[in-house]
C-alpha positions as CSV (number, residue, x, y, z in Angstrom):
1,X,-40.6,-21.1,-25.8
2,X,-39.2,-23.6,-28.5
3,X,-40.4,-21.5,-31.1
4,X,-39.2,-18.3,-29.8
5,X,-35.3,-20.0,-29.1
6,X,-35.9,-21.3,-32.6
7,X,-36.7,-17.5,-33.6
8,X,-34.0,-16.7,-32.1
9,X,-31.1,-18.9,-33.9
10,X,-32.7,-18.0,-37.4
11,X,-31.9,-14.1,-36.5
12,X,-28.7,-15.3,-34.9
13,X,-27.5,-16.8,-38.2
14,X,-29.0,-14.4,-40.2
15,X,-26.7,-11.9,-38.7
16,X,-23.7,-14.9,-39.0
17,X,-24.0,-15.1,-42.5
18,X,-23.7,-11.5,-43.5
19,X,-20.9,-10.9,-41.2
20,X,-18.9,-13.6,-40.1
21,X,-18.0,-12.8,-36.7
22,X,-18.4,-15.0,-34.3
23,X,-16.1,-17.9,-35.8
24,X,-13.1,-15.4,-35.2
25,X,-14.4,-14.2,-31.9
26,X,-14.9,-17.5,-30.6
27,X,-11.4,-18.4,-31.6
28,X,-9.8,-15.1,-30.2
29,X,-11.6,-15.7,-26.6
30,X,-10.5,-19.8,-27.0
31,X,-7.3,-19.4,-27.9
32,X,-5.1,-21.5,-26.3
33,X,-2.4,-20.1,-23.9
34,X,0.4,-22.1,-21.7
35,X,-0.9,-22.7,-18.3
36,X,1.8,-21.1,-16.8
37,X,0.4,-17.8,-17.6
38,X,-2.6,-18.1,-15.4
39,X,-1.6,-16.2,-13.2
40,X,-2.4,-12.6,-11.2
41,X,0.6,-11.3,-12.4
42,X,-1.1,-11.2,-15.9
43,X,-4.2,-9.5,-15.4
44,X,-3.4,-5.7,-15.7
45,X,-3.6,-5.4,-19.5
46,X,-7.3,-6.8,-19.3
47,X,-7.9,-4.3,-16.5
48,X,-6.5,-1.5,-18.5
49,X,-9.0,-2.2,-21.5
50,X,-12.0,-2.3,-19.1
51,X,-11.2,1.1,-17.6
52,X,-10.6,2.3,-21.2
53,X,-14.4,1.3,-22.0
54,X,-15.6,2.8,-18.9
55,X,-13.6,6.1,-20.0
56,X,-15.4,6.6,-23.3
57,X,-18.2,5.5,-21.9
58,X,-18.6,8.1,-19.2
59,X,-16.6,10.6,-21.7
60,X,-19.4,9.9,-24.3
61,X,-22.3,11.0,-21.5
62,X,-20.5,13.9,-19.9
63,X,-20.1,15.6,-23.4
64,X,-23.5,15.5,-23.9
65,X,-23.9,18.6,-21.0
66,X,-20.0,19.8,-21.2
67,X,-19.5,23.5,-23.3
68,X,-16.1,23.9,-24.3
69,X,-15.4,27.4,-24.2
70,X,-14.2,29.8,-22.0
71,X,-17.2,31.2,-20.5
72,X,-19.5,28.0,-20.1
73,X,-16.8,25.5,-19.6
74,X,-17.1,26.0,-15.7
75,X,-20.6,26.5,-15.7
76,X,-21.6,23.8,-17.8
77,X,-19.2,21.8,-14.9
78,X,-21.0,23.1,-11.8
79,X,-24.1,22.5,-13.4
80,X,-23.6,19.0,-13.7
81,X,-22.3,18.4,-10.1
82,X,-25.6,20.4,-8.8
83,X,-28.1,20.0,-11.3
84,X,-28.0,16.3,-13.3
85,X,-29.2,13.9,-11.2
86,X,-26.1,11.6,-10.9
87,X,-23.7,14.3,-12.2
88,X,-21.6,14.4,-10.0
89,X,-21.1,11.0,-9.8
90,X,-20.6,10.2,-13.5
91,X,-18.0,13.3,-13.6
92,X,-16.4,11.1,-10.4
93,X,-16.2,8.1,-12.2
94,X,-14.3,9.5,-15.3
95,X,-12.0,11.6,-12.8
96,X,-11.2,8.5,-11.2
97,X,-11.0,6.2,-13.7
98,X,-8.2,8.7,-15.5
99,X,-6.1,8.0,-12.2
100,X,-7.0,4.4,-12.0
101,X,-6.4,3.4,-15.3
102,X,-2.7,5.6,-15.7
103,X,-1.7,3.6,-12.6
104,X,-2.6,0.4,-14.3
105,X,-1.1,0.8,-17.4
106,X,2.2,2.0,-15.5
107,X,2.1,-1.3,-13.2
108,X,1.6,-3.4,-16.7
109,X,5.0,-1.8,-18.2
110,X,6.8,-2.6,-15.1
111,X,5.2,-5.9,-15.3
112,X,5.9,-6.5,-18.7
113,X,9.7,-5.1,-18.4
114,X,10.5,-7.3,-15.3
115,X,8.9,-10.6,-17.5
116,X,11.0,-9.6,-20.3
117,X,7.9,-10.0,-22.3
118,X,9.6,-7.4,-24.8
119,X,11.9,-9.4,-26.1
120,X,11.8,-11.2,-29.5
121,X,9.0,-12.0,-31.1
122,X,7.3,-9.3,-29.0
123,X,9.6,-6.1,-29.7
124,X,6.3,-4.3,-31.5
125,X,3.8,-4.9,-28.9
126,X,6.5,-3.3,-26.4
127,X,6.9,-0.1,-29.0
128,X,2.7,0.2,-28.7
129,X,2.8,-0.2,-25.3
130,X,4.7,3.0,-25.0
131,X,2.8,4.7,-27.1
132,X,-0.1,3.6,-25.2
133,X,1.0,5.3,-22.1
134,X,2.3,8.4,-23.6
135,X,-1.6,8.7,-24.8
136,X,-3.1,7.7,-21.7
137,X,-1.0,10.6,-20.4
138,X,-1.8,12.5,-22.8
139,X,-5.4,11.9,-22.4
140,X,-4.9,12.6,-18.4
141,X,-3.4,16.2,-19.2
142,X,-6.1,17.5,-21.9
143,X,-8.7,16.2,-18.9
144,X,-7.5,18.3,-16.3
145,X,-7.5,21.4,-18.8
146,X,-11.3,21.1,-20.0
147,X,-12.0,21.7,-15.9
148,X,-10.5,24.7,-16.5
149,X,-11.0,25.8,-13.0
150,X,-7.9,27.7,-11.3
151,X,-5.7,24.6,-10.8
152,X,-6.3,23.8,-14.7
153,X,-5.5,27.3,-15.8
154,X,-1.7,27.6,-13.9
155,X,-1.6,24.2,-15.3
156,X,-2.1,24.6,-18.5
157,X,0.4,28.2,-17.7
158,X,3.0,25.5,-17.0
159,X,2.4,23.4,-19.6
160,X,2.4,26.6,-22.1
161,X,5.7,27.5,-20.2
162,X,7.5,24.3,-20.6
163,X,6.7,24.2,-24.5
164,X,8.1,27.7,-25.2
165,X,10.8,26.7,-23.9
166,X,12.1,24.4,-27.0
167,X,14.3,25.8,-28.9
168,X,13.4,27.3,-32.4
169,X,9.9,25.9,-32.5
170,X,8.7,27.1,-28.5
171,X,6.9,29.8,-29.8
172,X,5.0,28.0,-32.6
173,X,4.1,25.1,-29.8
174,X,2.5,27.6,-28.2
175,X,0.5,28.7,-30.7
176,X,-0.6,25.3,-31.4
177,X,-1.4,24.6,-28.1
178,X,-3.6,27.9,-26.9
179,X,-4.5,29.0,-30.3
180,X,-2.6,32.3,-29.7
181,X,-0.2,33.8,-27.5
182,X,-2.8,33.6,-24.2
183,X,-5.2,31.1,-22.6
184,X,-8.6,31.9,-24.3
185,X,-11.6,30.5,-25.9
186,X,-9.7,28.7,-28.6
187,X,-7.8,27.0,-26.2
188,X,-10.8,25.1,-24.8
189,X,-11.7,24.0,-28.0
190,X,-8.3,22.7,-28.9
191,X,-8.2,20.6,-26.0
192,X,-11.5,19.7,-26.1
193,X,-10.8,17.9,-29.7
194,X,-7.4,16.6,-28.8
195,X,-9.4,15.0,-25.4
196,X,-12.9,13.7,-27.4
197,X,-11.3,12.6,-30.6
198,X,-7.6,12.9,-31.7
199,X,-5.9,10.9,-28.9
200,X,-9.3,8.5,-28.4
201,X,-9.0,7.7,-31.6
202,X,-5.2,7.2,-31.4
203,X,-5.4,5.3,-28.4
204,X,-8.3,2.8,-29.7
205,X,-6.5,2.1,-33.2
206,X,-3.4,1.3,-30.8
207,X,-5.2,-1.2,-28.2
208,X,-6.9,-2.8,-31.2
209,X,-3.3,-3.5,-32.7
210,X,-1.9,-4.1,-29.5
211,X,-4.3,-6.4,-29.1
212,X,-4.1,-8.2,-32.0
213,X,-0.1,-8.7,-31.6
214,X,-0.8,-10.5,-28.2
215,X,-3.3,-12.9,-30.2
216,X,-1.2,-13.8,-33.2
217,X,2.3,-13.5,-31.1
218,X,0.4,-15.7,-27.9
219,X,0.9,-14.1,-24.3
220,X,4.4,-14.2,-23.0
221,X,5.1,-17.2,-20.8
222,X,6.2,-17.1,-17.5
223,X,10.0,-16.7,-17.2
224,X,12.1,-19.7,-15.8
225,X,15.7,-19.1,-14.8
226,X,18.1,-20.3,-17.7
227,X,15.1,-20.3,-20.5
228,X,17.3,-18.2,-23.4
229,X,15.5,-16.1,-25.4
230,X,17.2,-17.1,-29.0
231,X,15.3,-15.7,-32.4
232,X,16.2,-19.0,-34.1
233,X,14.3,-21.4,-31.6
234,X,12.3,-19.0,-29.6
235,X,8.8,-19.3,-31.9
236,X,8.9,-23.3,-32.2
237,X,9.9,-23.5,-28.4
238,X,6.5,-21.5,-27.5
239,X,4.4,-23.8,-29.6
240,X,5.5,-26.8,-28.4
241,X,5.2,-25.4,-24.6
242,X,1.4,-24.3,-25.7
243,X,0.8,-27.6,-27.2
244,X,1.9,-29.9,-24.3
245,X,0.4,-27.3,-21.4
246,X,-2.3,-24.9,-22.9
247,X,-5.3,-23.9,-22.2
248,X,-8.6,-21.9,-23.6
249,X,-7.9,-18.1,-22.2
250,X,-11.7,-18.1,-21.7
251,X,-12.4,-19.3,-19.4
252,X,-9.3,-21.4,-17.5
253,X,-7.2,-18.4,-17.9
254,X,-9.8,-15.3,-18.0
255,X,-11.7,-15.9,-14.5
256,X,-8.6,-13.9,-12.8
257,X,-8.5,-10.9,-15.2
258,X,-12.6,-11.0,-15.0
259,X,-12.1,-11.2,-10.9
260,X,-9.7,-8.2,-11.3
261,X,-11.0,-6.2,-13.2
262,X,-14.1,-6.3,-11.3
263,X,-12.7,-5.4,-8.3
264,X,-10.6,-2.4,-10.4
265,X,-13.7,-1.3,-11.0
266,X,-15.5,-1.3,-7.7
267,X,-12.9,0.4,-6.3
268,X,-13.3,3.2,-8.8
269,X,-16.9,3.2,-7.6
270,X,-16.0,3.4,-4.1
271,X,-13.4,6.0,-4.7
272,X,-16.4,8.2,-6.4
273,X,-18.7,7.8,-3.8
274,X,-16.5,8.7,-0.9
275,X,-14.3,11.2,-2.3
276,X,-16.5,12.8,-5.3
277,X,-15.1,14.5,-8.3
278,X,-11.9,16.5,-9.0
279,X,-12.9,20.0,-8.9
280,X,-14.2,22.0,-10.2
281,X,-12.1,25.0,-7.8
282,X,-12.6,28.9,-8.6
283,X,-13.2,30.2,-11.5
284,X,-10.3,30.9,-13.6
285,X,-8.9,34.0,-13.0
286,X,-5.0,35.3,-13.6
287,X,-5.2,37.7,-11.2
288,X,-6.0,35.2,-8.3
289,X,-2.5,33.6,-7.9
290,X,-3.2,32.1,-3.9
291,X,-5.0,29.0,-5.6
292,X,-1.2,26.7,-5.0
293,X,-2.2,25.0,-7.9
294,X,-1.6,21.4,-8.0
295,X,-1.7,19.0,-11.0
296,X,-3.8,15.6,-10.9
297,X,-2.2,12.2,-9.5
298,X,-0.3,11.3,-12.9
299,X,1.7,14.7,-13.0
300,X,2.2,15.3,-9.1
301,X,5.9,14.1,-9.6
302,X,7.0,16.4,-12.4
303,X,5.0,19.3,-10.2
304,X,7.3,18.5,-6.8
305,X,10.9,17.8,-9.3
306,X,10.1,21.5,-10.9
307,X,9.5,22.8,-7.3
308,X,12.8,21.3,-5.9
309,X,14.8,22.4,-9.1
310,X,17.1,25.6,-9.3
311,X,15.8,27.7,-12.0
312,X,18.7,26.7,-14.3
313,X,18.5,23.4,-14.3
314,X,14.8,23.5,-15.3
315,X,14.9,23.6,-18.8
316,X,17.4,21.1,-19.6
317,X,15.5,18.1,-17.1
318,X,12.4,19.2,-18.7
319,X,13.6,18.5,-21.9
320,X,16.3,16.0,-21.7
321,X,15.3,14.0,-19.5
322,X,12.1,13.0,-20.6
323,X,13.5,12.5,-24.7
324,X,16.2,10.5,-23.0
325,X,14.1,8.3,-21.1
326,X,11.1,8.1,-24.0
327,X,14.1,6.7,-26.0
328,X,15.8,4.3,-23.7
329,X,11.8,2.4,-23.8
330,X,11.7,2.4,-27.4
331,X,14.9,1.1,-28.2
332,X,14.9,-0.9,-25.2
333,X,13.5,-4.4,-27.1
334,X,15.8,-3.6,-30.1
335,X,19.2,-3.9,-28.2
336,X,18.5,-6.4,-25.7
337,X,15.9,-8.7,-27.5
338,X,17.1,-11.9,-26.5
339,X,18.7,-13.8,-23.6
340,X,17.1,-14.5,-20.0
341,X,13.9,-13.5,-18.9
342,X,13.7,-14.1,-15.6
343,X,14.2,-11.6,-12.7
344,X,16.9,-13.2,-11.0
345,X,19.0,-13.7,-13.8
346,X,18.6,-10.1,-14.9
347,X,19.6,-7.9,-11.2
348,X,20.4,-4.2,-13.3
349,X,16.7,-4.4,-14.9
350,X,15.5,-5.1,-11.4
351,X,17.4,-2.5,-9.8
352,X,16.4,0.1,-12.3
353,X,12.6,-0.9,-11.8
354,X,13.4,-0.4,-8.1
355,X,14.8,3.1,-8.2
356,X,12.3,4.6,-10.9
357,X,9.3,3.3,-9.0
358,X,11.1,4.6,-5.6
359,X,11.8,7.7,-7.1
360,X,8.4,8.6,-8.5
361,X,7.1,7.3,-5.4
362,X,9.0,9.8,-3.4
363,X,8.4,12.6,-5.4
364,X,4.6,12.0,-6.2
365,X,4.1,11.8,-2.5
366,X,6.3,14.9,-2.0
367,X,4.2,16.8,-4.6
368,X,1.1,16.6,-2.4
369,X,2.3,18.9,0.1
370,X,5.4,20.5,-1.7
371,X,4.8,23.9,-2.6
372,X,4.5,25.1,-6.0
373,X,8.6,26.3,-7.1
374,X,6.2,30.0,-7.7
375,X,6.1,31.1,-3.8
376,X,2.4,32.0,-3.6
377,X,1.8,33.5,0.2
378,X,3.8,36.4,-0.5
379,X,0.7,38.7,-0.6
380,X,0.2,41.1,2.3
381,X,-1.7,43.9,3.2
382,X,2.0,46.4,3.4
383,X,2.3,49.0,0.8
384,X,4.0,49.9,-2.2
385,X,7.3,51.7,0.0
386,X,7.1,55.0,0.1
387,X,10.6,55.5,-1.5
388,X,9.0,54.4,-4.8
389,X,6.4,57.0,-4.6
390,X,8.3,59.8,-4.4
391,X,8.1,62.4,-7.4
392,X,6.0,60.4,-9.1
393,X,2.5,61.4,-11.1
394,X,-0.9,60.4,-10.6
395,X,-0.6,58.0,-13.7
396,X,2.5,56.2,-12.0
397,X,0.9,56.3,-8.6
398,X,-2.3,54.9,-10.0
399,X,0.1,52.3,-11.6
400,X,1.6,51.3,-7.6
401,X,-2.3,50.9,-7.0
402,X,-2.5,48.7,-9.8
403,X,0.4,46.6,-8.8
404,X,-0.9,46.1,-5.2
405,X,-4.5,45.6,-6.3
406,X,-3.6,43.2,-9.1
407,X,-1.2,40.9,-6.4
408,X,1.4,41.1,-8.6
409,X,3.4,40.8,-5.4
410,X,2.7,37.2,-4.9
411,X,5.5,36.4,-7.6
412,X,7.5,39.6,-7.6
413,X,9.5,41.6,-5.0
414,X,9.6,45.3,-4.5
415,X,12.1,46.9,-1.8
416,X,12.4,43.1,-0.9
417,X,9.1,42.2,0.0
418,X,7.5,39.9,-2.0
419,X,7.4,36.7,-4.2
420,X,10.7,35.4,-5.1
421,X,9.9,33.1,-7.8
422,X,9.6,36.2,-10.4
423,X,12.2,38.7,-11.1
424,X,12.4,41.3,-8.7
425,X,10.9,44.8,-9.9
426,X,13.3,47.1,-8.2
427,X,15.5,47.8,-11.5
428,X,12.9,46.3,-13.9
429,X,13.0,49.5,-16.3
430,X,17.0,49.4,-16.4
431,X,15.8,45.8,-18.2
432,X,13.3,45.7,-20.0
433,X,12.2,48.5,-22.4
434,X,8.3,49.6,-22.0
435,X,7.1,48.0,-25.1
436,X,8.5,44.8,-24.5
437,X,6.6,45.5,-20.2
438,X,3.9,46.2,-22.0
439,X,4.3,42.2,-24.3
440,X,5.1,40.7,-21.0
441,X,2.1,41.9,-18.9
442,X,-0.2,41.4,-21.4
443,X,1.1,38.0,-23.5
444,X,2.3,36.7,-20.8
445,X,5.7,34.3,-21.2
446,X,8.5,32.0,-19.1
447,X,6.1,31.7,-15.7
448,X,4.4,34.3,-15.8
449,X,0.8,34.1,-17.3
450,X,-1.0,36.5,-19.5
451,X,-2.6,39.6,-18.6
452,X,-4.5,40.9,-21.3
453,X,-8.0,39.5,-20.4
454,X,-7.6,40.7,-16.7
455,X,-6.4,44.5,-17.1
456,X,-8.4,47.2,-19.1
457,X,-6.5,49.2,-21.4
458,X,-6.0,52.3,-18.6
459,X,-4.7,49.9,-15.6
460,X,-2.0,48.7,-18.2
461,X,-0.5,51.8,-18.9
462,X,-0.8,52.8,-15.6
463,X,0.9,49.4,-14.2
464,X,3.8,49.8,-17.0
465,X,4.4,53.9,-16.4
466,X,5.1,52.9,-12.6
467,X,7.4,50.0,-14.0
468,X,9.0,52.3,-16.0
469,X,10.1,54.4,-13.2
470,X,11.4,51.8,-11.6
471,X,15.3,51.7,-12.4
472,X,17.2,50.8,-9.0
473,X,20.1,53.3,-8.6
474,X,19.3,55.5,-11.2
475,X,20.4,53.6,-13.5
476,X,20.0,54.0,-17.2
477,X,16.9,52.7,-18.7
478,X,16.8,50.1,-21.4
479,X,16.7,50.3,-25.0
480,X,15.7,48.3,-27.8
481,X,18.7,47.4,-29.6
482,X,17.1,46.7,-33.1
483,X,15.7,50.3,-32.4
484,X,19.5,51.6,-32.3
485,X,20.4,50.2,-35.2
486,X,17.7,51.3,-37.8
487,X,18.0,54.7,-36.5
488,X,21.7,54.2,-37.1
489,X,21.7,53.1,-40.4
490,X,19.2,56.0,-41.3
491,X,21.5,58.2,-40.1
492,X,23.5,59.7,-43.6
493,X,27.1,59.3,-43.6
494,X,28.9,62.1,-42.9
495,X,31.3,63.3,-45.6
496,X,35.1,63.7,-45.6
497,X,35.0,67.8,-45.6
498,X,32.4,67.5,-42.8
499,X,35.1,65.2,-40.8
């Protein structure tokens, strides 16, 4: 045994000498912090980094089986659950740790924002820390797609929905995002790259500098009523309060982020064994609407605001909103960087942690029942009216089949029965010309997803000759403006005899 310890030092400094590493680990895990942060409120960064291991840890193993493409993507899912010993599991764990570790990082901002542990010398580490949980987002959203089961299809409809909705650039968003006008096979592989390496990577280069800022800048002691915050006396203040009270972070202060983050992580354990992994539902198919998709726990709340909002409204919340209140964070530890850091001596900070926690509170527990703003039960067995029948051709009967058949109804009225989400189609021809029905059905735009890959070339021009004869009270069909004026400015001039 002495010779094999002895073995075992020689290799040890073998390894020291090339690298030099452990004289700066041993001083990162040592460093002295005041005693006054022990504490549990100062445990949910550490957790947050644990759960980011165990996400690229179980990422790394479930891409080893997952296909990203459009026709293996659920397979390759379901195959895992029912085949892979442990599958199902290991997808549980990752599913569950997405949720877990979003909720952590959302309790450490608040944390961190009732501390005032943004103000000077620590405005940068606050500015990461945003960007931290936009990509945890981020990485929560592109997760849910690669299911790409029913619920991650609408979802990802949405998602394409909101981003054609910005103005000048909607369409080219879109393009990004699908890789084309309509979910497809490049879509999966997008999201697969943006989910396995661009924002991992992003994310990792940001915790390793976030990280480092809380070494160099020390851990932000606990706030005492009437402790000012001042840039000229802030930095020497800290020293001399880690000097007279600190201790090593490892391991006087690191037993209760250890303790915690152990028990974060048996409860995502638990969570897999009793409850197993999100999906995967049906298959994805555009022409199955009765799924009432739902998005996953970090998105729940934007799902039940859209459901509750008038139509008009929608665009502007989804947009202003969220730029506003991305802005307010960032700027946040430039204009109020100094002064008190404690709770009590701060009431409108605590008051607006109060109502944004209530509020997404309210609405993520409304979104778990509230019904999608699309109203998806609309579909019944009742006919195409007969009055829309009349004196029409095969072709534009064949077309009401194909618009009963299709369930177009879920989202779209007809004599007044039916979805009331989408436009009505009583007077849709007096509207819309047939080559822009034809755009729609097949590309797909606003809320309404694309129909290419679901109707064959004859059930679209049947669908669009019945729309065509729908114009309400005889009114006038529509025409293409643009149309109008080419032909009008091939038209020659007229001369003055001729007038």
């Amino acid at each position: 045994m002495p010779g094999l310890k002895q073995r075992g030092i020689e290799i040890y400094n073998w390894f020291e000498q090339r690298l030099g590493l452990a004289t700066p680990i041993l001083e990162a895990v040592e460093h002295e912090v005041p005693e006054n942060t022990s504490s549990w409120w100062y445990v949910f960064g550490s957790a947050a980094t644990v759960l980011l291991v165990l996400q690229v840890m179980t990422g790394i193993l479930l891409a080893l089986v997952y296909t990203p493409s459009a026709s293996h993507a659920w397979n390759s899912l379901e195959f895992l659950d029912h085949n892979v010993k442990l599958g199902w599991f290991l997808r549980a764990m990752h599913g569950w740790g997405s949720d877990f570790m979003v909720a952590v990082v959302l309790i450490h901002m608040a944390q961190v924002f009732i501390f005032g542990a943004y103000k000077f010398p620590r405005e940068l580490t606050w500015i990461v820390g945003v960007f931290l949980l936009l990509m945890t987002l981020g990485m929560a959203f592109t997760g849910q797609v690669l299911r790409f089961d029913q619920d991650a299809y609408w979802g990802l409809g949405i998602g394409a929905s909101i981003a054609s909705r910005v103005p000048l650039i909607g369409g080219w968003l879109v393009d990004m995002m699908l890789g084309g006008p309509i979910i497809a096979g490049p879509t999966l592989t997008r999201f697969f790259a943006l989910h396995v390496f661009v924002i991992p990577g992003a994310l990792l280069a940001l915790v390793g500098l976030h990280l480092w800022m809380v070494l160099r800048l020390g851990i932000n002691d606990w706030p005492m009523p009437g402790r000012i915050v001042r840039k000229s006396t802030y930095v020497r203040e800290y020293h001399e309060l880690t000097k007279q009270t600190g201790i090593p972070f490892v391991p006087d202060a690191a037993w209760k982020d250890a303790i915690f983050a152990a028990a974060i992580m048996l409860s995502v354990i638990a969570c897999a064994l009793l409850f197993g992994p999100f999906g995967p539902t049906g298959q994805p198919d555009p022409t199955i609407i009765q799924t009432a998709p739902k998005p996953d726990f970090a998105f729940l709340w934007i799902y039940a605001v859209l459901a509750y909002l008038p139509p008009n409204l929608e665009t502007p919340v989804m947009f202003i909103a969220p730029m506003l209140a991305i802005g307010a964070m960032l700027l946040l530890p430039l204009v109020a960087g100094e002064g008190e850091k404690h709770w009590s001596r701060r009431p409108v900070a605590v008051l607006m942690l109060a109502v944004i926690a209530v509020t997404l509170g309210v609405f993520t527990r409304l979104g778990t029942y509230t019904p999608w703003s699309p109203i998806m039960d609309a579909w019944t067995s009742d006919a195409i009216p007969v009055t829309y029948l009349h004196d029409r051709t095969p072709l534009e009967r064949q077309g009401a089949i194909v618009l009963q058949n299709k369930q177009c109804r879920n989202c779209h009225s007809i004599g007044g029965a039916g979805g009331l989400r989408g436009p009505a189609l009583d007077a849709i021809a007096a509207r819309m010309t047939e080559d822009q029905m034809i755009r729609q059905v097949l590309q797909g735009g606003g809320n309404m997803p694309a129909y290419g890959n679901a109707l064959n070339p004859s059930e679209t021009t049947a669908l669009v000759r019945f729309l065509t004869t729908l114009r309400g009270r005889d009114l006038p069909p529509a025409t293409d403006a643009s149309r109008r004026l080419v032909l009008s400015s091939e038209t020659p001039a007229s001369s003055p005899r001729e007038r």
